[in-house]
N, C-alpha and C positions, 0 to 999 in steps of 0.2 A: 504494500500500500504506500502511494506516497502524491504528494503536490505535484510533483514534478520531477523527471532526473535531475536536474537542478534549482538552485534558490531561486535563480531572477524567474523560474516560474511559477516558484512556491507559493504565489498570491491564488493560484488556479486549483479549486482543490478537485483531483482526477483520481477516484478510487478504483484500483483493482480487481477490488472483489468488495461486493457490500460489507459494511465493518461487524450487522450479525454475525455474519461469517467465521469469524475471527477465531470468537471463543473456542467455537464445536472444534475447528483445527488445529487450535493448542491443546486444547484438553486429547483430541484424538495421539498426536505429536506426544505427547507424554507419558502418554499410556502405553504406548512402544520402545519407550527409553531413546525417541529422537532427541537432539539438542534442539532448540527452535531457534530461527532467526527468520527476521521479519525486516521486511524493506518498508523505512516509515523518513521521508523528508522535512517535512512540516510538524508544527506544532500540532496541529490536529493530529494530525495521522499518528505519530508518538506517543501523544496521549492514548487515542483508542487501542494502540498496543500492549502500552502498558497496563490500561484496565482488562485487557483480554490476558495476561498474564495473569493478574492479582486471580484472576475465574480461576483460569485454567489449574495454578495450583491452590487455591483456595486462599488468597490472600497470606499466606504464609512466607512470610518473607524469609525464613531460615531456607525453607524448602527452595524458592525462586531460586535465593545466592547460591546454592549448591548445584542446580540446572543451567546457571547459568545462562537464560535465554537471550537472546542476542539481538540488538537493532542496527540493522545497517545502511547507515549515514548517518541519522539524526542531527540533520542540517541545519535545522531552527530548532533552538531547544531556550525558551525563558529561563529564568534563575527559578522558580518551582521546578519546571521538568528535569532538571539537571539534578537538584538536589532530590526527587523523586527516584530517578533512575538510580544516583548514588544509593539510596538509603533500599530501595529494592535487590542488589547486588546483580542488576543485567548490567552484560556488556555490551557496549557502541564498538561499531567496525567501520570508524573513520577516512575517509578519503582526502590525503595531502595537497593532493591537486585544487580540490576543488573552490576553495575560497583566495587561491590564486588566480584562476582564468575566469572566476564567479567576479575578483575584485570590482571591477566599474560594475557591475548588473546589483550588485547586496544593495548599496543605499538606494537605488532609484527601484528596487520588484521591492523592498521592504519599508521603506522610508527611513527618515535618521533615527525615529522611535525605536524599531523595533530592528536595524541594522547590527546591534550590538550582541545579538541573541542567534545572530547567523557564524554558523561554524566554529562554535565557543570549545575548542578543545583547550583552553588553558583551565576554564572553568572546569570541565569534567576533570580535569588529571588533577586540581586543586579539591573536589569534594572525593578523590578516592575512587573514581569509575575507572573501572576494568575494558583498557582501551586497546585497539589492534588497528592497524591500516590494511588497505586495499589500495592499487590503487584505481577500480573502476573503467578499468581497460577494456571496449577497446573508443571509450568517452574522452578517458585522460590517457597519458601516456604509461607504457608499463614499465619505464625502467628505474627500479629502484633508487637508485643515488639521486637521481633530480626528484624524487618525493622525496627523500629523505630531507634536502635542501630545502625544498618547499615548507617543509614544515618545522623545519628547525629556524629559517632566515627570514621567510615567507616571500620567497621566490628562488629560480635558477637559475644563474650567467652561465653554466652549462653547455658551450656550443652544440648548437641546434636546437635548442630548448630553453633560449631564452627567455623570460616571460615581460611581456608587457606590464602586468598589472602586481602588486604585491599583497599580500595577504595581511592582513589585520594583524595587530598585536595578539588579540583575544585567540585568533589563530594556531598560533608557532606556541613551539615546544622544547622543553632545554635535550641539547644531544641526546644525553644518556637515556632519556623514556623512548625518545624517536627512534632508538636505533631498536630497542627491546618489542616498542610496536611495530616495526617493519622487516624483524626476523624471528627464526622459529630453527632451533639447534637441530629439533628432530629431521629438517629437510637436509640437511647437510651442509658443507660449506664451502664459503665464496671468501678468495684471498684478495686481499685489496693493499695499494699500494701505500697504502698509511689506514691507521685504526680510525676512523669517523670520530673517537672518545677522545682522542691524542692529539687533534689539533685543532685548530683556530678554527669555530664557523663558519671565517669567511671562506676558509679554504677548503670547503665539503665538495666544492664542484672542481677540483684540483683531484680528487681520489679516482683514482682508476683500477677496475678488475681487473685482475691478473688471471686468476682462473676460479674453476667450480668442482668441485667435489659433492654430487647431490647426490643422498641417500637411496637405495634402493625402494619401490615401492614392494608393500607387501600386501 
């Protein structure tokens, strides 16, 4: 469910499936031991997820944080919703890019009002939410080190993926969580010509891959 695949169309609200819907699909989702993750852009659509979560496991929030249920983007989130998700323990599956090439479209699709509550990943990682990146490919671009940069700088000199626009303070993220949300040990790993943790910010779009070592699937 969501507004839009992006903010500046977030004002437009376009539902996937009617949000009755919602409940019977978590609750089903659960009862088989799925994880659930749920595509919500907007402040509306967020909320109705998260009240189709509190259903599906009976408003027990011990139970949620342990499931883990997941929203992925939660692009407009107010200071209630943020603090709601925190205190539910689901997690947001963040996109680096997107309040970067979103920059000019957030104040003019949300106005100044409510522009501050678009792509507030400082706020989540400051109440404690359980955060992971994507990066929404094949919308944004897929390669790791320029999201990485996006969301650390909020943008990427990067050749070939320069960006026009730069992403909000409320945005970006200090290195060490960025790098934690944008890998995962059990895939294997990627050698890089300096540690992303080891130098200057400005110099994240200076790292180059060397090689990959990715895990076998099983």
């Amino acid at each position: 469910m969501s507004h839009s695949k992006k903010a500046r169309k977030a004002c437009t609200a376009a539902w996937a499936a009617p949000p009755r819907n919602f409940d019977d699909e978590d609750s089903a989702g659960t009862a088989t031991g799925w994880r659930i993750a749920t595509h919500a852009i907007g402040d509306r659509a967020v909320e109705a997820v998260l009240d189709a979560y509190d259903m599906a496991w009976g408003a027990d929030r011990h139970a949620i944080s342990a499931a883990m249920p997941r929203i992925e983007h939660g692009s407009v989130l107010p200071e209630e919703l943020a603090s709601r998700i925190a205190a539910m323990g689901v997690a947001v599956c963040i996109q680096p890019s997107f309040p970067v090439t979103d920059a000019a479209q957030v104040p003019v699709a949300l106005g100044a009002g409510r522009a501050p509550a678009a792509y507030p990943w400082a706020r989540l990682a400051d109440r404690g939410v359980r955060l992971l990146a994507g990066s929404d490919f094949p919308i944004e671009v897929i390669e790791p080190l320029v999201g990485l940069a996006r969301l650390v700088n909020g943008r990427s000199d990067r050749p070939g993926f320069a960006d026009a626009g730069t992403a909000a303070a409320q945005s970006r993220l200090p290195v060490r969580l960025a790098v934690e949300m944008c890998t995962d040990q059990a895939a294997g790993q990627t050698f890089l010509s300096a540690g992303p943790v080891g130098v200057p910010t400005a110099d994240l779009d200076l790292i180059e891959v060397r090689g990959t070592e990715p895990a076998p699937f099983s």
